[in-house]
C-alpha positions as CSV (number, residue, x, y, z in Angstrom):
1,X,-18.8,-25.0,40.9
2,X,-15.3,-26.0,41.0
3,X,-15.9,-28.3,37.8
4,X,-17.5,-25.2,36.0
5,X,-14.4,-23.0,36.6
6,X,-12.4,-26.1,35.3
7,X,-14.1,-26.3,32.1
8,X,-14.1,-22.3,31.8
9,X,-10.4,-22.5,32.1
10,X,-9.9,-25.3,29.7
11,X,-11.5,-24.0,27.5
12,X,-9.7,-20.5,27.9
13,X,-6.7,-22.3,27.3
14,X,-7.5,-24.4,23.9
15,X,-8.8,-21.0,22.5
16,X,-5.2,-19.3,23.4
17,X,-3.8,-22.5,21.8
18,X,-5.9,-21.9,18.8
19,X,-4.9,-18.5,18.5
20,X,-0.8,-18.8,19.0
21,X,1.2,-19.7,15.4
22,X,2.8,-23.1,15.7
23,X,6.5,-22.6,16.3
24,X,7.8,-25.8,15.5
25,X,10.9,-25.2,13.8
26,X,12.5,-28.5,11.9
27,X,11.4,-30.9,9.4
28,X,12.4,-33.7,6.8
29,X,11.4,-31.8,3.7
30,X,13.6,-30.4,1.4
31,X,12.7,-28.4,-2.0
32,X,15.3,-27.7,-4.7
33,X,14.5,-24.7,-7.0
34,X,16.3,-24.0,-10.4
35,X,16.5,-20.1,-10.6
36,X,16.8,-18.7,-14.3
37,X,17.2,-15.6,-16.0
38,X,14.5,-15.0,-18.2
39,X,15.8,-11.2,-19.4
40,X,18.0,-12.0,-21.4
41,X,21.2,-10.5,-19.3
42,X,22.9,-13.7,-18.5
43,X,23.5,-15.9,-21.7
44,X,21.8,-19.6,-22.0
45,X,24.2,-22.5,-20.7
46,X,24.2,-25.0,-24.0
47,X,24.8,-28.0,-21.8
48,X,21.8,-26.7,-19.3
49,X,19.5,-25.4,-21.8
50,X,18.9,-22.5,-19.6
51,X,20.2,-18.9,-18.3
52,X,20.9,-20.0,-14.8
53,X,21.2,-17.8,-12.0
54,X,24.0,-18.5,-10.1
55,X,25.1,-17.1,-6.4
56,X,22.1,-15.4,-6.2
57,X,20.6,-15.5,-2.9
58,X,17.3,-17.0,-2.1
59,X,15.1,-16.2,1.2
60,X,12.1,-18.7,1.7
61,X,10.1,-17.2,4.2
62,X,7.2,-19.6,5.7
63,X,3.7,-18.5,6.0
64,X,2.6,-20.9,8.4
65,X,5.7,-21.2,11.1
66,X,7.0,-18.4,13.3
67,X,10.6,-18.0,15.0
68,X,8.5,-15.8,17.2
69,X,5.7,-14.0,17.8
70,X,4.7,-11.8,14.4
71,X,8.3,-13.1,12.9
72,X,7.5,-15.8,10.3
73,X,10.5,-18.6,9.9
74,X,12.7,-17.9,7.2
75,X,15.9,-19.9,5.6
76,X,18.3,-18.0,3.0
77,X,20.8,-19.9,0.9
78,X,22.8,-19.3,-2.2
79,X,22.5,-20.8,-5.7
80,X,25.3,-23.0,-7.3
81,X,26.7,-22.4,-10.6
82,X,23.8,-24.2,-12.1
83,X,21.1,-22.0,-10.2
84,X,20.5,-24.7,-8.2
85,X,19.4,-23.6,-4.5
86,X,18.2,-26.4,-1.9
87,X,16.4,-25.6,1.4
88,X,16.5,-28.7,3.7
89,X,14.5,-29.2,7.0
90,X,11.3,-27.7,6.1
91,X,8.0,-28.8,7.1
92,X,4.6,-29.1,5.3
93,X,2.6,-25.8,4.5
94,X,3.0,-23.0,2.0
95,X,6.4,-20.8,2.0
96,X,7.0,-17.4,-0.3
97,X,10.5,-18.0,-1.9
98,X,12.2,-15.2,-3.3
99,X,15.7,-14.4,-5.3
100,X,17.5,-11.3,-5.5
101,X,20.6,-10.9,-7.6
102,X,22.2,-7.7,-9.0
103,X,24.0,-7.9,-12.4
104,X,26.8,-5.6,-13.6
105,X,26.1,-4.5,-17.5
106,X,28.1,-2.6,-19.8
107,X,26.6,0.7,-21.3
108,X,26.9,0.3,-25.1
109,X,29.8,3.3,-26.4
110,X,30.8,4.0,-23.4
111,X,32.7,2.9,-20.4
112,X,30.3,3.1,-18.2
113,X,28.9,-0.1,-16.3
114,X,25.6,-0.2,-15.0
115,X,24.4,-2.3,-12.4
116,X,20.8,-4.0,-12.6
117,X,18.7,-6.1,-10.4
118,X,17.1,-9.1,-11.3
119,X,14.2,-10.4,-9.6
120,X,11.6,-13.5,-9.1
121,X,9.1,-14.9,-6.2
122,X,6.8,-17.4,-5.9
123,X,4.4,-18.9,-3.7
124,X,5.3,-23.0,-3.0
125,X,3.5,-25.7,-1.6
126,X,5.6,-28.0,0.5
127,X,3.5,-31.3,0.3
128,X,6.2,-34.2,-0.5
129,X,9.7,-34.9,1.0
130,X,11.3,-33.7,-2.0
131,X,9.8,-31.3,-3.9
132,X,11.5,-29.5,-7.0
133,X,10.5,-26.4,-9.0
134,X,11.7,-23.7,-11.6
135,X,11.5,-20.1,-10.5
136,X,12.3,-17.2,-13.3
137,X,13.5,-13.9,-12.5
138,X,13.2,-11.1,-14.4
139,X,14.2,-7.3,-14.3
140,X,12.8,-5.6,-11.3
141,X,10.9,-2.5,-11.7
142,X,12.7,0.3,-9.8
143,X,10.5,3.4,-9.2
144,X,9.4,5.4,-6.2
145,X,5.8,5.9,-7.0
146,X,4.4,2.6,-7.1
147,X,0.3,2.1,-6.6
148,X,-0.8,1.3,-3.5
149,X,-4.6,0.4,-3.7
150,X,-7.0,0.0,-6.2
151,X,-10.7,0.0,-5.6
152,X,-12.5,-1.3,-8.7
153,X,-15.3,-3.6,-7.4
154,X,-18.0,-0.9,-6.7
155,X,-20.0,-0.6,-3.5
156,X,-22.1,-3.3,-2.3
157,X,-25.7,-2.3,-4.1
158,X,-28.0,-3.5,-6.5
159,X,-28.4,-0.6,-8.8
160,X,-24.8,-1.4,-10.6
161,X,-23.1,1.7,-9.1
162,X,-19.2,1.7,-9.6
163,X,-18.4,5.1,-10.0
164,X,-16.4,5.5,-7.0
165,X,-13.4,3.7,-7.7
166,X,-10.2,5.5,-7.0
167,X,-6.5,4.0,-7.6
168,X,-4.4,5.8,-4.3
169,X,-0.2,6.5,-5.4
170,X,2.5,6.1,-3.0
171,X,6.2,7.6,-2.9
172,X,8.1,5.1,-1.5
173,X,10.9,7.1,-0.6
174,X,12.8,9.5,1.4
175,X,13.2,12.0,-1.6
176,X,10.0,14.2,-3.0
177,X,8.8,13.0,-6.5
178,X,6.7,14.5,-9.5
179,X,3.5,13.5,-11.2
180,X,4.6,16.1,-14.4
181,X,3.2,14.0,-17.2
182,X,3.1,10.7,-16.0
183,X,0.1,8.5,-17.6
184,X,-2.3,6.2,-15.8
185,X,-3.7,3.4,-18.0
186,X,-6.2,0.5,-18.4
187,X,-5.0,-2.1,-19.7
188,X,-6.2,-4.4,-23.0
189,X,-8.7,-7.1,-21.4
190,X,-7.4,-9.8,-23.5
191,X,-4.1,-12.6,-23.3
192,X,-1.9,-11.8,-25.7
193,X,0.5,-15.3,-26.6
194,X,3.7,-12.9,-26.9
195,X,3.0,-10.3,-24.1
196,X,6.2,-12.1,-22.5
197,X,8.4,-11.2,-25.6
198,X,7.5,-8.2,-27.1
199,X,9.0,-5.0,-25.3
200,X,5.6,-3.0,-25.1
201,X,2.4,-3.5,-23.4
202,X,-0.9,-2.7,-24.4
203,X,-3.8,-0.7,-23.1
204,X,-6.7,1.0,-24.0
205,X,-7.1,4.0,-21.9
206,X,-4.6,6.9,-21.4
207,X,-4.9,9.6,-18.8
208,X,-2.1,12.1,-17.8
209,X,-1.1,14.6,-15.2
210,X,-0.6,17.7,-16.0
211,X,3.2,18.8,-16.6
212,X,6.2,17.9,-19.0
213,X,7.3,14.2,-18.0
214,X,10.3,13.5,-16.3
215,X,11.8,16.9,-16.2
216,X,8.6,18.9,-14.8
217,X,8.5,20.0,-11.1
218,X,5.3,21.7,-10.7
219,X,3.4,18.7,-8.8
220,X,5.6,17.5,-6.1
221,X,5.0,14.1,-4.1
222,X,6.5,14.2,-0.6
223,X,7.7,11.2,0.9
224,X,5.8,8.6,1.7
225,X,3.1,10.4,0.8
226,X,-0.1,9.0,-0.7
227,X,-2.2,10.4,-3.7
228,X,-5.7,9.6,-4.4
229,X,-7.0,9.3,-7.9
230,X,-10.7,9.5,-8.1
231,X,-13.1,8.2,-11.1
232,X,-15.2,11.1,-10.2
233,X,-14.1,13.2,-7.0
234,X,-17.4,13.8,-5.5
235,X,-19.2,12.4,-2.0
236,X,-20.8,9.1,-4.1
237,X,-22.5,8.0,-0.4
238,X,-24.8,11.1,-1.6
239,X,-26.5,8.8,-4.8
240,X,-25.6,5.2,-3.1
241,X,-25.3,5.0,0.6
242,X,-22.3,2.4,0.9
243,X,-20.5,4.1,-1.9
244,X,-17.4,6.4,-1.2
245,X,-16.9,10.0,-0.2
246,X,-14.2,10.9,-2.8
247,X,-14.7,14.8,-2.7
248,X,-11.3,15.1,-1.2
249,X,-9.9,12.9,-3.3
250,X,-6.4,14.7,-4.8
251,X,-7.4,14.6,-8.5
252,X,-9.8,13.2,-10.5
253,X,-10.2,11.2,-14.2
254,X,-11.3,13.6,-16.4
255,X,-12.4,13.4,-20.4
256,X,-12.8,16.4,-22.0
257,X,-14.1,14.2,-25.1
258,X,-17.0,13.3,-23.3
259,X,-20.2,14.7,-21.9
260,X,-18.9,14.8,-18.5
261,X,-19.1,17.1,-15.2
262,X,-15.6,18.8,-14.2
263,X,-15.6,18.8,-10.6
264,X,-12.9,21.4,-8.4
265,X,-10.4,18.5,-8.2
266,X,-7.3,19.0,-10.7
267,X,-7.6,16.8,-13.7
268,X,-6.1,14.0,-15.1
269,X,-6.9,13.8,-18.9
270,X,-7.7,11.7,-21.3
271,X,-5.4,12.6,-24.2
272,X,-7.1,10.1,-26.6
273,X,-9.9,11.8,-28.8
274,X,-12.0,8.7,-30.0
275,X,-12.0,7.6,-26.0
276,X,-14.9,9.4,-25.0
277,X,-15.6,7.2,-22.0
278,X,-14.4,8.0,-18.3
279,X,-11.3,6.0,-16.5
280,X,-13.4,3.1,-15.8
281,X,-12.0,-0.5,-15.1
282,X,-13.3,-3.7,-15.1
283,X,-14.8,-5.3,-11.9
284,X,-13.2,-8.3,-11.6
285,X,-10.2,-8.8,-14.4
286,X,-8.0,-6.2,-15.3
287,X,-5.0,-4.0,-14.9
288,X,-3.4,-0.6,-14.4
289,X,0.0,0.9,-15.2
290,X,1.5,3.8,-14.4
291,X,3.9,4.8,-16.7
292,X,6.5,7.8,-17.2
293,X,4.4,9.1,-20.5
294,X,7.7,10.0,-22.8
295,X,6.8,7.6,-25.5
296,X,3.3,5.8,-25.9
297,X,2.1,5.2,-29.5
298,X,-0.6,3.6,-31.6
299,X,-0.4,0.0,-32.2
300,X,-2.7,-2.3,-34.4
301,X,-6.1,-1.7,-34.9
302,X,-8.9,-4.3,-33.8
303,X,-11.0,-6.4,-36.5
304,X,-14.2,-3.8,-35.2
305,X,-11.8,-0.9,-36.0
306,X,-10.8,-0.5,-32.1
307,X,-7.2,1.6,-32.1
308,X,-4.7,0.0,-29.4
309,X,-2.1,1.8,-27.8
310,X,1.6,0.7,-26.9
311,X,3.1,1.7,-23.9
312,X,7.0,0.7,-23.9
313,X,8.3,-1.1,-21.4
314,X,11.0,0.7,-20.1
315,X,8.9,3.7,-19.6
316,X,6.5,1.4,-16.7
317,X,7.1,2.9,-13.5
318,X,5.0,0.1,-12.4
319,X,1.9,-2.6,-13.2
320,X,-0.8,-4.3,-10.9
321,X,-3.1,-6.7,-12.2
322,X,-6.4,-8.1,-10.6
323,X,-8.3,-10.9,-11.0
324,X,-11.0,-12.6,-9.1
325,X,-10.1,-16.1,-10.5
326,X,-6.9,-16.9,-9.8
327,X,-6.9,-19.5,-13.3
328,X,-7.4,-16.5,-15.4
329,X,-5.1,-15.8,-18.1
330,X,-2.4,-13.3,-17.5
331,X,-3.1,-10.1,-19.4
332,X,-0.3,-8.5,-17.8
333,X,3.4,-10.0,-19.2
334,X,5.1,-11.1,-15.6
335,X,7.8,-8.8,-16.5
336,X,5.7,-5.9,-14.8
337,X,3.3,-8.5,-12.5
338,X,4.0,-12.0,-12.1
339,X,1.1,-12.5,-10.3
340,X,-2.8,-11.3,-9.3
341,X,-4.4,-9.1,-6.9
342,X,-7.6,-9.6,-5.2
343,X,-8.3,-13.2,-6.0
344,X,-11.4,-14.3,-4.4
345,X,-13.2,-10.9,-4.6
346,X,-16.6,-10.7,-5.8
347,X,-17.6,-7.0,-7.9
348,X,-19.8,-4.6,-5.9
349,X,-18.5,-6.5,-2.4
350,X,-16.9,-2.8,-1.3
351,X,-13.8,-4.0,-1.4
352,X,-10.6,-3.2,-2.3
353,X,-6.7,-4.2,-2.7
354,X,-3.8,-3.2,-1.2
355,X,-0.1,-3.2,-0.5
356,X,0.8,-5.5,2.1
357,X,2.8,-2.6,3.6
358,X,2.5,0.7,2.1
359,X,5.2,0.5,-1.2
360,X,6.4,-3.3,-0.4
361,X,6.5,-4.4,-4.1
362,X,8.0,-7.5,-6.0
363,X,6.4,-7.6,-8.9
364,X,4.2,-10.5,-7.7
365,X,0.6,-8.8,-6.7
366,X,-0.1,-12.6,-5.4
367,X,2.0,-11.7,-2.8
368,X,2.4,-7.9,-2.8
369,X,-1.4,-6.7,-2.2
370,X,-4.2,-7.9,0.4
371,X,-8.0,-7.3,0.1
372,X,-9.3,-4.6,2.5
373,X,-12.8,-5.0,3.7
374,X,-13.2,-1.2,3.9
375,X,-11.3,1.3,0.8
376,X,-8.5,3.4,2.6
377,X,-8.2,6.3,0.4
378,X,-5.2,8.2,1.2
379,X,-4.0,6.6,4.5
């Protein structure tokens, strides 16, 4: 007996072990990171051959080592002149690095100086004693609204039933904010080689609150409050039992172009007339923007005679792309999303993505979202 309650607490003990982060705190590795500019904001050292970043501060956080219970390990340190920042004493495992820097920029005719932030993250492997890496930052996207979650995958079922899909808004503020006008979009399903250089980004669906953009006030968001976008607003479980109830969803994708039933949510339209199809994106690849809607336009026209659509990129309030493969190419420029969301998921798995906390963004959906084993509509 007294052997049995022995093993019993043994064993209680290597499970608790099992379950506690490891806390050790100091190692022998050391990684050096260049941090450039890739907006164009800070002008190209000739003898560097880059825009470097300099005093900008850096904050490596690891994802395998805690100071503490639920508070990961984390180093900051400053960049040299040359953008050079070093982080000594680390140990193997995987670490998020990120760099912050705010520069000061003259408004053209006027003397007026604005002051923007630049902004880059990464995810590192810490494998050799020395390791070294590039990391570019880029304007960060500064907007209240921001979305949250995207379900896209469909329910798990074997009749191909996606229609539930919903993407859920957030205002990640203390201030109420406005949906007047704003556009939801899908974007073009295909890697563009100069995504990263032109100053537009292209999609192929355009749906848009109701409301004159920017200055309208009829369709408030409180803060921190969330707002559900439905493909169809209506209790899906009804047709498919593991699909979504999404009859209280806060408004729905609608396409007066099409033959399609209006259900009582409030509508956001398609204003495209040869788009005759519903707000439907892809299951596995894809992305979405949300965008101010002052000044989208047509683009080029596909070899099959498919119209594009440009959406400018200083209108983007923000830009989350998904992909299940995580070698995909980026259809997104990493201007709006350096990275992807849901890698690993599988469509009609009932899944969805979202924020690691609700609004925490930087531009790096790698990092930003999480897959959810259960859709959270609205909370």
């Amino acid at each position: 007996m007294t052997k049995k309650i022995f093993l019993l607490a043994l064993g209680l003990l290597i499970v608790a072990c099992e379950k506690s982060p490891p806390t050790q705190q100091d190692g022998s590795l050391v990684l050096r990171t260049i941090l450039v500019d890739q907006s164009g904001l800070i002008e190209t050292d000739p003898e560097l051959g880059y825009a470097p970043l300099s005093n900008a501060r850096a904050v490596l956080e690891s994802n395998t080592y805690y100071e503490s219970p639920g508070v990961r390990k984390k180093y900051v340190a400053y960049s040299d002149s040359q953008g050079v920042v070093e982080f000594k004493d680390l140990l193997l495992g995987r670490y998020t690095l990120t760099v912050e820097k705010e520069v000061e920029v003259s408004i053209e005719n006027s003397d007026q100086v604005d002051t923007l932030t630049l902004r880059g993250s990464k995810l590192i492997e810490m494998m050799d004693l020395t390791f070294e890496d590039t990391l570019k930052a880029n304007l960060a996207l500064e907007s209240s609204l921001v979305i949250n979650e995207i379900y896209y995958c469909g329910p798990k079922n074997k009749a191909f039933y996606f229609y539930d899909q919903f993407i859920e808004l957030y205002n990640n503020s203390d201030t109420t904010v406005y949906l007047d006008g704003l556009i939801l979009c899908r974007g073009l399903q295909r890697h563009k080689p100069n995504m990263d250089s032109v100053d537009y980004v292209q999609v192929t669906y355009i749906f848009q609150f109701p409301g004159e953009p920017k200055v309208g006030r009829e369709y408030p968001v409180a803060p921190h409050q969330y707002v559900v976008v439905a493909q169809d607003a209506i209790d899906h479980s009804q047709y498919i039992d593991t699909a979504l109830d999404l009859s209280d969803a806060d408004w729905e994708f609608y396409n007066p172009y099409g033959a399609e039933i209006d259900n009582p949510a409030p509508n956001v339209v398609n204003v495209l007339p040869e788009r005759s199809l519903d707000f439907m994106i892809n299951l596995v690849h894809n992305f979405v923007l949300l965008a101010d809607g002052t000044d989208f336009y047509a683009g080029e026209v596909s070899d099959r005679g498919y119209q594009y659509y440009h959406v400018p990129i200083h209108t983007i309030l923000d830009g989350v792309e998904y992909s299940s493969n995580p070698n995909s190419l980026k259809q997104l420029t990493v201007r709006i999303d350096a990275g992807f969301a849901g890698v690993g998921m599988s469509k009609y798995s009932g899944k969805s993505v979202q924020r690691r906390q609700p609004g925490f963004d930087t531009n790096n959906s790698s990092l930003d979202f999480i897959i959810l084993d259960h859709p959270t509509p609205g909370y």
